[in-house]
C-alpha positions in Angstrom: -75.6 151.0 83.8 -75.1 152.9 80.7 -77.7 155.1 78.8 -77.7 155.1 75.1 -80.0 158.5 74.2 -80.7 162.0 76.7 -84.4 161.8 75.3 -87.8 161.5 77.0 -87.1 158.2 77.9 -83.6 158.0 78.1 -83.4 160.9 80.7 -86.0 159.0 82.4 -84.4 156.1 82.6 -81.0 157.2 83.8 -83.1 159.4 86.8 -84.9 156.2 88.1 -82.1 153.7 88.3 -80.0 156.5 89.8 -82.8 157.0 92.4 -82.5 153.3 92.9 -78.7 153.4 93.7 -77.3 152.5 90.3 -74.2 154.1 89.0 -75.2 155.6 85.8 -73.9 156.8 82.4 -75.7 158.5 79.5 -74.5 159.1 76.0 -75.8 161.1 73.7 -74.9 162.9 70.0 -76.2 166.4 71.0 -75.2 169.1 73.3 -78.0 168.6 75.6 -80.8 166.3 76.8 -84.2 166.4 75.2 -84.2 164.6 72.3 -86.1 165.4 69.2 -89.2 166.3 71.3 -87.8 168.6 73.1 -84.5 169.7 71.3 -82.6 173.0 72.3 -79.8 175.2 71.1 -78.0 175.6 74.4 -77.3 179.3 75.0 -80.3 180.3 72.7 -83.3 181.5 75.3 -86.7 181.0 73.4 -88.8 184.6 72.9 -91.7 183.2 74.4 -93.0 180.8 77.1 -93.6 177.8 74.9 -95.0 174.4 77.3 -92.6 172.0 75.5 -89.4 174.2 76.4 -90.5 174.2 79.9 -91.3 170.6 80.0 -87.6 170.0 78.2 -86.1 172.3 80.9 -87.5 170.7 83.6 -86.7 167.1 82.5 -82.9 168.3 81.9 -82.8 170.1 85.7 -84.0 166.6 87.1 -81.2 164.9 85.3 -78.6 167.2 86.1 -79.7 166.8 89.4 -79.3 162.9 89.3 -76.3 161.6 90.4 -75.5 160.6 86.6 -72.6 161.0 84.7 -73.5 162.3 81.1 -71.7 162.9 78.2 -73.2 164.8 75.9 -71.5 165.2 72.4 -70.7 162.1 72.7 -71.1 159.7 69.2 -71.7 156.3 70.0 -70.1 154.6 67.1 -69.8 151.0 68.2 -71.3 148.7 71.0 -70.6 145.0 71.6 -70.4 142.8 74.6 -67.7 141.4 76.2 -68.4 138.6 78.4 -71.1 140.2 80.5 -69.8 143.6 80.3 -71.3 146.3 77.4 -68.6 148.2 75.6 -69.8 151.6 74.0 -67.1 153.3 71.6 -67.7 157.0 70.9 -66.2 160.1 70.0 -66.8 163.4 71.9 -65.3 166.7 71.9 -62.1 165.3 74.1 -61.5 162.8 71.7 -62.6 158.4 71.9 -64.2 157.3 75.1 -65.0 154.0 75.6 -67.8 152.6 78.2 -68.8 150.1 80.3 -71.4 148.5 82.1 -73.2 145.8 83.2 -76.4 147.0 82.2 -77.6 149.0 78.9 -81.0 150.7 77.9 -81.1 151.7 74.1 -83.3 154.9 74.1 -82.6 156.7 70.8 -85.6 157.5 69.8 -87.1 157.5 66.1 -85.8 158.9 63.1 -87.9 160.0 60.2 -86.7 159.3 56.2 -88.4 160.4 52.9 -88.4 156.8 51.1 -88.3 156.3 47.3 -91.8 157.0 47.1 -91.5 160.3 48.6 -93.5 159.3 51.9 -92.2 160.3 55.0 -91.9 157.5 57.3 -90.7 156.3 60.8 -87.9 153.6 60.9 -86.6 151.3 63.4 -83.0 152.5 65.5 -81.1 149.4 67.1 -82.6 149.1 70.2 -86.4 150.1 69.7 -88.9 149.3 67.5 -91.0 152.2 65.8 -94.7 152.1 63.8 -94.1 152.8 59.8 
């Protein structure tokens, strides 16, 4: 099974099936897991105890812990299905990987965009649905 996103619920994700015997793979764009709720700059320790860094840490211990393989720095570019096997293209640090697996969860969260009207607003990511 492949993971597209390291955030809250990707990470989530990837530790449940791998506690249910699944061999699984997560993808993501930045250098860690966390997402945008609980984004870090690996190697930068935060001055004070902040709940959401300790929340973030714990959530990237349990996956580390998981028997998952992740690839972090990893840009998915393109995904498509081949017979009933997902193909995930992306580009990390070591150059093109490429993917598969029989199952895929889409967890990339939500990205926010100042529109023409200069309203800041939620959009929709392939793979999930968000309020606007």
């Amino acid at each position: 099974m492949a993971v597209l996103g390291a955030g809250p619920a990707g990470a989530a994700a990837a530790i449940e099936a791998a506690e249910l015997g699944l061999l699984v793979t997560v993808l993501d764009e930045q250098l860690a897991a966390g997402g945008q709720v609980y984004r870090i700059a690996p190697g930068i320790a935060s001055k004070h105890a902040d709940p959401d860094r300790a929340e973030g840490d714990r959530l990237r211990s349990m996956l580390a812990a998981a028997n998952v393989d992740c690839y972090f720095g990893h840009r998915v570019w393109h995904v498509e299905r081949l017979g009933d096997v997902w193909h995930l293209h992306s580009l990390g640090p070591d150059g093109p990987r490429t993917t598969r697996a029989n199952a895929l969860i889409v967890a990339t969260g939500a990205q926010f965009l100042i529109d023409s009207e200069s309203r800041l607003r939620a959009t929709s990511r392939p793979g999930g649905a968000h309020a606007h």
